[in-house]
N, C-alpha and C positions, 0 to 999 in steps of 0.2 A: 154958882151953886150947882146948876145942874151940870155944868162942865165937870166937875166934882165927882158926882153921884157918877156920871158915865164914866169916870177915870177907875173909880171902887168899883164897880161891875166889871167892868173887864178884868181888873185883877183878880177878883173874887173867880170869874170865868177861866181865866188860866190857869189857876190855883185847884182850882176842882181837881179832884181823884176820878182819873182814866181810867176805865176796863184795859183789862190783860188783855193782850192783841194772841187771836187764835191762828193755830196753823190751817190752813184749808186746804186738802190733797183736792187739787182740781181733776183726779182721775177717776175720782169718787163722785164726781157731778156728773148727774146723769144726763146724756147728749138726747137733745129732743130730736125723735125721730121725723124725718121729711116724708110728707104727704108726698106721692106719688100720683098727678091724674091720672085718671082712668083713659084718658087720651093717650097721651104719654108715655104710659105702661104698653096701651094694645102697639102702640107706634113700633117700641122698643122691639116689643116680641116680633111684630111685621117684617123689622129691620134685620132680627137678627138672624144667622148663615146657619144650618143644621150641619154637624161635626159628620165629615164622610171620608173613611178609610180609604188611602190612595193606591187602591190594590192596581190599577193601571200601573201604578210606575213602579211599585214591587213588583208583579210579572213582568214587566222587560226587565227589570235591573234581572233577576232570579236567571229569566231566558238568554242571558249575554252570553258569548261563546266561553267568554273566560270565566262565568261563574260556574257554566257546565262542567267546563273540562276541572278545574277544580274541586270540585264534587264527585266527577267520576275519581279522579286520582288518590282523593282520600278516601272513599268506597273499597277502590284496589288496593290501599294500604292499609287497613283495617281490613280486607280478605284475608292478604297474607297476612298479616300475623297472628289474625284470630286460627288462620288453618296451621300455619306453622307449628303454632306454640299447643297445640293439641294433639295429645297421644293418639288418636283417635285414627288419623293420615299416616301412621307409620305401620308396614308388616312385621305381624310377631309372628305369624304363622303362613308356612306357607306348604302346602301338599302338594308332595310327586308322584306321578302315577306314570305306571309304565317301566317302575325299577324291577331287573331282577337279580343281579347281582352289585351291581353299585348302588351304595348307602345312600338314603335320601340325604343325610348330611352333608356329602360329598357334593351332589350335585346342589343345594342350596347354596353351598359356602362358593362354589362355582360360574352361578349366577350372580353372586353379588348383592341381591335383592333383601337377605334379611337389616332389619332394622331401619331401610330404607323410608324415607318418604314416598309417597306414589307423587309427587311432581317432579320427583326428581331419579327417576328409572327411565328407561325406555324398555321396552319389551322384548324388541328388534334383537336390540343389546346383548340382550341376559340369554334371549336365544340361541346365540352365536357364539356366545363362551360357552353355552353348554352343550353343543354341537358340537365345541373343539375339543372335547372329554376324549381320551380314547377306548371305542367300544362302542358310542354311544354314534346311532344312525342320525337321528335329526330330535328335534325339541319344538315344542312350542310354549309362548307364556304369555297368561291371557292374565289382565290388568282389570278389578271393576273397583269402581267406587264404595267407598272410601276407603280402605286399607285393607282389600280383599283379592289377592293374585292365587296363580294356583300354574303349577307346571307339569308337564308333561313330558315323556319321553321315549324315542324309540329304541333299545338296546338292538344292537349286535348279536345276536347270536351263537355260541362257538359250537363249533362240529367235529373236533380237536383240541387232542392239546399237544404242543411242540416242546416239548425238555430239550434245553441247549445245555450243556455241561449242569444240569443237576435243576436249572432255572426256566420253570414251566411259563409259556405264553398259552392263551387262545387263538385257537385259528378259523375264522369265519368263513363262509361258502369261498368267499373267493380268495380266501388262500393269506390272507392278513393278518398280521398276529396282532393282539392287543393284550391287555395283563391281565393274567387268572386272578382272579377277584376270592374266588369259592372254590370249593370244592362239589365238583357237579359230575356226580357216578355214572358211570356206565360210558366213557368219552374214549374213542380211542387216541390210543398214546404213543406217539412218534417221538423215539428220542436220538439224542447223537450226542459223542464226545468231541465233535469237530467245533473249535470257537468259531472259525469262518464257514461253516455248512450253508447256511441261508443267511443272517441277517449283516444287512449289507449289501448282498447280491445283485441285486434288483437293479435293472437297466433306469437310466430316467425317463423314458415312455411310461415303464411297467406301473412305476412309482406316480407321474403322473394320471394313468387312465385310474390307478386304483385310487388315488386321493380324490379326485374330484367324484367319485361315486360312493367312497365311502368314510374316509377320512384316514390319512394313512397315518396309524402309530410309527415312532421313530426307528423301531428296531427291524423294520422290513417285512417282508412277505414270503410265504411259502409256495415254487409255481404249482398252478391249478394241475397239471399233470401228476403229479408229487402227489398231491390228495387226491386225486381221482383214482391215482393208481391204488393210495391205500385200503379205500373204500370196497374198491374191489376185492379188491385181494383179502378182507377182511370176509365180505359177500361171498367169496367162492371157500374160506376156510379149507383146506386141505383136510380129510378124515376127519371131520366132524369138530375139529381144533378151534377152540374162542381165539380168536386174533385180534387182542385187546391193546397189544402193545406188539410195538414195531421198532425196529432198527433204521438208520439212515445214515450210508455213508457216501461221501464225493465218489463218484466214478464205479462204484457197487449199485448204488441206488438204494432199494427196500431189501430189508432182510427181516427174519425170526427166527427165534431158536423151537422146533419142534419138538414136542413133549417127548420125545424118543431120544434125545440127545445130542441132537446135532444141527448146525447151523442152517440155514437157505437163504439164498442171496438170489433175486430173482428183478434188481434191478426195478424200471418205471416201465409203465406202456399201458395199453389198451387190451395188451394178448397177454392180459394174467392167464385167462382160462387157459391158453394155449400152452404158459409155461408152467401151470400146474398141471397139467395131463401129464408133459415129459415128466416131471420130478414124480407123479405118485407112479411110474412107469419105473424109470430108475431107481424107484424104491422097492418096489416088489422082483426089480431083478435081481438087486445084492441084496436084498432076502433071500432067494431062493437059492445066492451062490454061499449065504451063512455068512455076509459082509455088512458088517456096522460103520455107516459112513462119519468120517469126520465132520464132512461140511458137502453141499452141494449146491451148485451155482448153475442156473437156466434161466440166467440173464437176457441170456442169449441162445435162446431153443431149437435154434439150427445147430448149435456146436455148446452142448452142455458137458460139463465137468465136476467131477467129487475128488474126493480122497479117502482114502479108508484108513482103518486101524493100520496097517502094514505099511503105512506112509508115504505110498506110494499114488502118484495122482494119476486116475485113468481118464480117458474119455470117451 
């Protein structure tokens, strides 16, 4: 019987109606947090290393020789090109002082130096091509930071001007031609229809003592005798006569035509005075004999010669 009874309870116990089985997110249980002693903890702190910046081994890495020179080199590459690529390093203007008849143009475009960068000029340079102008005695060219030059120059002077078949040069103290740039009044004027009269002539001594003192244009020189005589003879003017312009023949020397109509050939020297005495001499004598000369020649003032109206040549 009771075997029974315990066989019905346990069916009756299996039989029974189960609860729904639940999901339980175990990430939603809350983790009990661990007591920490107060041993344990100060231990912890005791034990623990304070965090220290290892600026030791950054300064030597930083100090290496190769970390320098690479630092400088990109420093230097990052100069130039921050200076490069800047309008700022290049000449737009540059002022000439010292022009008087050559264009500031000229000598700028001469130099070389417009639009230039200033690291990439030399001074020296620009000096030297502008020294090789002809006319021009010397130059200087002074270079400042950042994009600020400025030039200077010595002109030449002319004391003359030489007409070669029709084609005016200057002619400076020592007798040098260079090209008439202007027109500059009051110059006396030596001319000749001879293409080989002077330029050319010049020995190469002449040509070198006068290049290295002044620079010699290509077309040659006029000798210092030649101009000294003109000057003169310009100085002692015969009867009060402007002698603004002049004659120049091979083997004649200096001549002019005198406002009375007739020629004088009086040759080069030091005794202009001398051979203007004879010639205002010879002119007041054939005055007096009622003789209007063709031409007269006291070249040579020991043995002077004319010619008169009656074509006949006396001495």
């Amino acid at each position: 019987m009771s075997e029974r009874r315990s066989q019905k309870s346990q069916r009756n116990r299996r039989l029974k109606r189960q609860p729904k089985l639940r999901r339980v997110d175990a990430l939603a249980t809350p983790i009990p947090s661990t007591v920490v002693p107060r041993v344990v903890a100060r231990r912890r702190r005791r034990n623990r290393q304070p965090f220290k910046f290892p600026t030791a081994s950054v300064m030597g890495a930083l100090a290496s020789p190769r970390w320098v020179s690479l630092g400088i080199l990109l420093l230097c590459l990052y100069t130039l090109n921050f200076v490069g690529s800047q309008t700022d390093y290049y000449f737009t203007k540059i002022p000439v002082q010292g022009v008087f008849s050559i264009t500031p143009d000229e000598i700028v475009t001469t130099s070389g130096l417009a639009g230039q960068h200033v690291f990439a000029v030399d001074p020296e340079v620009a000096a030297e091509k502008i020294a090789a102008t002809p006319g021009v005695l010397g130059a200087s060219v002074s270079v400042t930071w950042p994009n600020q030059v400025s030039i200077e120059i010595k002109e030449d002077q002319p004391v003359a001007i030489w007409e070669q078949q029709g084609v005016p040069y200057w002619v400076n103290q020592s007798g040098a031609l260079f090209p008439a740039r202007i027109n500059v009044p009051g110059l006396l004027r030596i001319h000749t229809d001879y293409p080989d009269a002077i330029l050319g002539t010049m020995s190469e001594n002449e040509a070198a003592e006068i290049e290295g003192e002044i620079g010699l244009f290509d077309v040659g020189a006029v000798p210092e005798e030649l101009i000294e005589s003109a000057f003169l003879l310009k100085k002692l003017s015969p009867n009060g006569q402007e002698l603004n312009r002049l004659a120049y023949q091979p083997g004649q020397g200096l001549s002019f035509e005198d406002e009375r109509g007739w020629d004088v050939y009086l040759g080069v020297g030091v005794d202009m005075s001398q051979k203007l005495a004879v010639y205002n001499a010879l002119v007041d004598e054939l005055a007096s004999q009622g003789l209007t000369p063709l031409y007269i020649d006291v070249s040579n003032p020991a043995k002077p010669f004319y010619r008169v109206n009656e074509g006949a040549e006396q001495s």
